[in-house]
N, C-alpha and C positions, 0 to 999 in steps of 0.2 A: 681623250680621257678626261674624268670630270677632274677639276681641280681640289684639293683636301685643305680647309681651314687649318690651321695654326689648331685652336679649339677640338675641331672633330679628330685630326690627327692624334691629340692627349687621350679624347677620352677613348679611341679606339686600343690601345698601346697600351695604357693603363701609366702611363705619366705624367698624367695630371698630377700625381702625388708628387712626383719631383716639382712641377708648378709651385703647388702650395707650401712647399717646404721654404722655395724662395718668393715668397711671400705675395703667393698667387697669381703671380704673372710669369711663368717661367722665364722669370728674370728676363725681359729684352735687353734690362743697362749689362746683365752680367755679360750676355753674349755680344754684346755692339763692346762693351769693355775688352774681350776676347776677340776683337778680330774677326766673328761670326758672324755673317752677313745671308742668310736661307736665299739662294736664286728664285724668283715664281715663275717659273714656267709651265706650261701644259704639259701631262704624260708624266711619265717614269720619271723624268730629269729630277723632275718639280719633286714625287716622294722622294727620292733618295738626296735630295740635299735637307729638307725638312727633318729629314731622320737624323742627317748628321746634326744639324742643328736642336734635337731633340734631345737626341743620347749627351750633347754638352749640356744642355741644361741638368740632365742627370746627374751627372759629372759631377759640376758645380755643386746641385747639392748635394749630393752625399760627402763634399768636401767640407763643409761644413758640421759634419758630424766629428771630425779629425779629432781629438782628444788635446795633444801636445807632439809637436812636429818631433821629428827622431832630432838628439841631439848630443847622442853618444857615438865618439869619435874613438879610431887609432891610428897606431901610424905605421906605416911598410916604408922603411928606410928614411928618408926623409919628408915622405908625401903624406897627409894624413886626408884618413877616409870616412866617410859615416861608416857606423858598426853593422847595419842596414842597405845592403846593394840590393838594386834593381839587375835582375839578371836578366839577360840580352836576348836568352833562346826565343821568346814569341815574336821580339820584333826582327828576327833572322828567319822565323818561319818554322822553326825548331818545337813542338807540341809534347810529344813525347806522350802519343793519344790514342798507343796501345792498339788495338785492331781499328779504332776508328779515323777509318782512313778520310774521315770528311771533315775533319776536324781543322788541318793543317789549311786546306781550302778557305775552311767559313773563319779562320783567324786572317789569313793574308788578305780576304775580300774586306774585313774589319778593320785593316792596319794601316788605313794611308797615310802616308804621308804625314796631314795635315795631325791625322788622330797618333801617331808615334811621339811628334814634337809636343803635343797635349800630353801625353801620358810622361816625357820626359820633364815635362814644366812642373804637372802633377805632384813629380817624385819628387824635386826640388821643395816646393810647396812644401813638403813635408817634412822635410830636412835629409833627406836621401842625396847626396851629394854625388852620388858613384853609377853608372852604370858597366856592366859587364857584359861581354860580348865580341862578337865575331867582326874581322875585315869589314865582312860586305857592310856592314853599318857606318864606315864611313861619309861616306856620302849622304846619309841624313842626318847625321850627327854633324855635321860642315854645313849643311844648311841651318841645322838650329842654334849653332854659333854664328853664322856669320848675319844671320837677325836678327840677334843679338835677344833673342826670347829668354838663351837663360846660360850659366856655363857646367854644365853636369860634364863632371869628370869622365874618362872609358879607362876602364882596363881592357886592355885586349887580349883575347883569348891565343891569337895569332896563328889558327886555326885554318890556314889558307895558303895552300900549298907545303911547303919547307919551312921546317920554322925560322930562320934565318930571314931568309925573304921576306916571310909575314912580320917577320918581328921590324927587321926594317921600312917596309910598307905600312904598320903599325905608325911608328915612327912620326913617320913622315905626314899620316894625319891626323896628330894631334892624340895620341894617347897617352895617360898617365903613368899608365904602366904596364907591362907584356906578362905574359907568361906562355909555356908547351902547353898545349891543350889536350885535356886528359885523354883521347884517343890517342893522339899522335902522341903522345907518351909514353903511353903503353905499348902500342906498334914498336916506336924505336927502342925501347927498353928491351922486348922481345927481340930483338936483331942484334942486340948489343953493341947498339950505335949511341953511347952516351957523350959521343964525342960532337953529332949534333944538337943533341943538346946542350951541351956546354958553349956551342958558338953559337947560338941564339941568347943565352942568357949574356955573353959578353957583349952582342952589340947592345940589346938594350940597356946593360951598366956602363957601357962607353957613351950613351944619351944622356946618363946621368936620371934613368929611369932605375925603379926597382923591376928587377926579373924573378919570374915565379915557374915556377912548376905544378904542374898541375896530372891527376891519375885518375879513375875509376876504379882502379886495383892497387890495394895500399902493398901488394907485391912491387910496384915500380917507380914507391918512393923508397922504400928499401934497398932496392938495387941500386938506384941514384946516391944516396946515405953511403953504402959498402963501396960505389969508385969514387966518392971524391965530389959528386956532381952535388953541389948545398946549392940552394938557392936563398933568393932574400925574404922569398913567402913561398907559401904552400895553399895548392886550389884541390882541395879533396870531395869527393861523394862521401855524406854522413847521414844515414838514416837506418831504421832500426827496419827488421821485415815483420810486424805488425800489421799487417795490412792484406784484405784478401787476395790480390792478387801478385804477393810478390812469389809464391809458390818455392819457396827456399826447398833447394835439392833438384828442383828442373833447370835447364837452360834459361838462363835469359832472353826473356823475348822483349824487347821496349818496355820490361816492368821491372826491373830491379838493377837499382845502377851503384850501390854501394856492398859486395858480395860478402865482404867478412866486416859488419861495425865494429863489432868488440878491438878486433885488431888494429882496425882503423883508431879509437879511441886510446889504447894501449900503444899504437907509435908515436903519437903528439903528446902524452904525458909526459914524454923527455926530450921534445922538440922544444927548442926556444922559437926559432924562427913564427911568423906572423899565419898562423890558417886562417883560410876563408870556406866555409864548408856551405857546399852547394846541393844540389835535390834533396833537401834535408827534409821537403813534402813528400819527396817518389815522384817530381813530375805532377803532382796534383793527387797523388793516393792517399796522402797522409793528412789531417786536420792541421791548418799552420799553426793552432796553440799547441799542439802535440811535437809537431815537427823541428819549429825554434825554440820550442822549450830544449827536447833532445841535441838538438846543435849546439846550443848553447851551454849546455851545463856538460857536455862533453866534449867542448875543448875548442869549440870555433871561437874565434878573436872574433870572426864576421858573419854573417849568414846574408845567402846571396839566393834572392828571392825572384823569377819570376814573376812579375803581375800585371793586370790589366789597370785600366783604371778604376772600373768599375768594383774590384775587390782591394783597390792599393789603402784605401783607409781600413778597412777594417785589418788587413796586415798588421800596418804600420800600428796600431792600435794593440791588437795583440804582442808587438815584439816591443816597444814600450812597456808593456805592462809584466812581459816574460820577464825581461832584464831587471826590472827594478825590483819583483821577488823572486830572483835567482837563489835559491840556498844552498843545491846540492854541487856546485861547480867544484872543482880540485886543480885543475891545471890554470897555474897563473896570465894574466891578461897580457894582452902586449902590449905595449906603449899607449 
């Protein structure tokens, strides 16, 4: 196969404009600064490193567009977090992409490795201090610390197996903080096993981590409230169904993951403890000015964002810009 200049590859792709953004040379210093080194070899090899080396030059520059890194902070027990998480689901494989079932493919064939530890340096970059998420991320979050690229915090969703277990397996790699993850929540809430729950929240405040709780159904933070079972935070679904396909009054089908807001909004009114409110987009249904604007001003401490890299500035940018003209909020902040 014929080999593809650096040049023709731009202008095929149409990223030449990232080129010029970095000042017409798709930055070679940013990426030799980055670690980025394009293999030349003949064949397929030769495009698919080119491209990974492409899509950073993109990267790069649209990092540049950044505004003002996020630099509002709270704190969950004693640990304090950016206001702003990066949530875990795309780099666990987690899409939430509704009948398109090729979706979850063409994100894990996009997510190596190397591009995860980017998108976590990214978030840092930005002032995102936090990311959230599943077990299985262990292990590339242990390599991004241990080369020392960057130190992004994990809350652990502890989503893997028993929560007990996970919360100690958690633990054990380095997580800031745990919580029941809203499935397995719900599950045991329904079986009226809050007695599991409660011994996964004690080993992680025996770590001397904060322990959360987390729902999809603000049914099974009420029943946790009614036996006794408080945690140190709360990880709830908050988003409104404005959106065409959350079909309120059918089953859910992978489109609607917060089933009553209102009521969700009306339990945290007289919660103190710390919320972090998550699919506050619907998974990608909802506009993010629309979404962390609604998080925000009804009652999330934190909003915990999915993203790639390729959209984490203009987020970040938006939720800067939400927070600082926030007017209609009512329920006080946390720490």
């Amino acid at each position: 196969m014929k080999k593809i200049s650096r040049l023709e590859f731009l202008k095929t792709t149409g990223l030449a404009t990232a080129g010029m953004m970095l000042g017409g040379k798709v930055s070679a210093e940013a990426l030799d600064k980055e670690g980025i080194h394009p293999v030349q070899t003949d064949g397929l090899p030769q495009v698919r490193q080119q491209l990974s080396a492409e899509q950073q030059a993109a990267a790069l520059a649209q990092q540049n567009t950044l505004k003002v890194p996020v630099t509002a902070k709270g704190k969950i027990g004693d640990m304090t977090f950016s206001r702003l998480i990066l949530g875990g689901n795309p780099i666990g494989g987690w899409l939430h992409s509704r009948d398109l079932n090729y979706v979850g493919s063409l994100a894990r064939a996009y997510l190596t490795d190397d591009k995860k530890m980017q998108i976590f340096q990214m978030a840092e970059n930005c002032g995102i201090d936090t990311i959230l998420g599943h077990p299985i991320m262990i292990d590339i979050l242990s390599k991004y610390w241990s080369k020392g690229i960057g130190k992004i915090k994990w809350i652990s969703d502890c989503g893997s197996g028993d929560f007990a277990t996970a919360a100690q397996q958690s633990i054990d790699g380095g997580c800031a903080a745990g919580y029941c993850q809203g499935e397995m929540t719900d599950r045991l809430v329904q079986q009226g096993d809050f007695k599991s729950i409660g011994k996964g929240l004690d080993i992680l405040r025996k770590a001397g981590l904060p322990a959360g709780i987390g729902a999809h159904h603000i049914a099974s933070l009420k029943a946790c409230v009614a036996n006794g079972v408080i945690p140190d935070f709360w990880m709830k679904t908050l988003h409104h169904h404005n959106y065409w396909s959350a079909r309120p009054g059918e089953p859910a089908r992978d489109n609607r993951y917060c089933d009553d807001p209102e009521g969700t909004i009306t339990f945290f009114e007289s919660r103190k403890e710390p919320f972090i409110a998550f699919k506050v987009l619907a998974a990608g249904a909802i506009p993010p000015a629309d979404g962390i604007k609604y998080g925000l001003e009804n009652g999330g401490d934190f909003v915990c964002l999915g993203m790639f890299d390729f959209n984490m500035i203009q987020d970040v940018n938006i939720f800067n810009e939400t927070l600082a003209n926030l007017v209609n909020r009512k329920r006080p902040w946390c720490a």
